[in-house]
N, C-alpha and C positions, 0 to 999 in steps of 0.2 A: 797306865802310868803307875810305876812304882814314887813310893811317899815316905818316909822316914825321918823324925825329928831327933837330934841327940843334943842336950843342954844347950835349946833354945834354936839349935840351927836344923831347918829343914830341908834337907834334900830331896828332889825332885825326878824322876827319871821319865826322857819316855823314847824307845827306839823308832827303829823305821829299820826294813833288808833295803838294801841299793844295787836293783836288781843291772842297773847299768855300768857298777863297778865289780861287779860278781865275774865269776867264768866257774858255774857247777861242773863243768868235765874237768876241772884242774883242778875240783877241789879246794876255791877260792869262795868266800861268800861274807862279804863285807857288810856290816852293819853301821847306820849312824844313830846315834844317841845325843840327845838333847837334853843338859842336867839344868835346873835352877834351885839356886843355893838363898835360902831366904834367912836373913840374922833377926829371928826373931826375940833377941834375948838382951838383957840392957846394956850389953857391954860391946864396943868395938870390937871385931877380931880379924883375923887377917888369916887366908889359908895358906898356909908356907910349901906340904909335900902332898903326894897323892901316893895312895898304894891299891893299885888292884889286882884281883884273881881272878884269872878268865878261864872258862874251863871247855869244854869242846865234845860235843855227845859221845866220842870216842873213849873219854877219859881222859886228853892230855888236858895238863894245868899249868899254866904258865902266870908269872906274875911280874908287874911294871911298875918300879915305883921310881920317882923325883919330884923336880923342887915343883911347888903352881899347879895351873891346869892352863895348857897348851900356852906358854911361855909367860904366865900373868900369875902371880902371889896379887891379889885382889883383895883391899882392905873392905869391910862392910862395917858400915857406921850401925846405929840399933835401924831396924823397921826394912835396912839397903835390900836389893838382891842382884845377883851377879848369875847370869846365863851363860852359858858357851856348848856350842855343840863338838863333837868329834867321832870318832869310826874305831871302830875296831874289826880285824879277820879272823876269820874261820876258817877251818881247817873240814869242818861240816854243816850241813845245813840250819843246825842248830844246837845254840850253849848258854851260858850264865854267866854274868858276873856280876861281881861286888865288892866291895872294896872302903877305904878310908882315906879322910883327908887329914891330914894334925895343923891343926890350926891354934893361934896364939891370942889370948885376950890382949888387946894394947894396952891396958889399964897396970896391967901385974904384971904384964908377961908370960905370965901361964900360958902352958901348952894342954891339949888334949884333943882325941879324938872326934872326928863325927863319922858314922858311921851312913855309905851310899848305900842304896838299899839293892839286897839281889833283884837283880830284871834278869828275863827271857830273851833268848835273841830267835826269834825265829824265822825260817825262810817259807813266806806265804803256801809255794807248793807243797809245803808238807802240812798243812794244816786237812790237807781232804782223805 
């Protein structure tokens, strides 16, 4: 499990390969990731965009960004936490990402960063 706190909010990461959404001879190999987002900080916030960079043992870099996480802007009172899982593909057995959420204090308005912390995606068979 990847773990990373930025002013007050901690993100959580932890993957899984899905080896039954995969096809290795096509060059397909799907991952799911499991984030929780904990407001440890005194102030309401609300995550509005998501921006990631997923990179591919090849070298390709690709990058995804819009509004939420998988169709929810999720407000977090102080102490809340908000889970959601989702997938990403590969193009190889194994890559990286990491990435940012910009989220708004309710209070002010204020916007800023939290930073998700780079994880490993790797495909079990390559580990021997």
């Amino acid at each position: 499990m990847e773990i990373f706190t930025t002013n007050g909010i901690t993100v959580s990461v932890e993957t899984q390969y899905m080896p039954f959404h995969s096809n290795p001879r096509q060059s397909k190999f799907i991952f799911g990731y499991h984030i929780t987002i904990e407001n440890g900080s005194p102030h309401t916030v609300q995550l509005l965009r998501r921006h990631w960079v997923i990179r591919d043992s090849d070298g390709q870099v690709r990058e995804v960004e819009g509004e939420g996480v998988i169709g929810l802007q999720p407000v977090l009172l102080p102490g809340e936490i908000h889970a959601y899982d989702s997938y990403c593909d590969l193009g190889t057995e194994f890559g990286k990402m990491s990435g940012t959420y910009l989220m708004s204090r309710r209070d002010d308005e204020s916007l800023f960063e939290v930073t998700i912390p780079e994880f490993r995606m790797v495909a079990p068979f390559k580990l021997n």
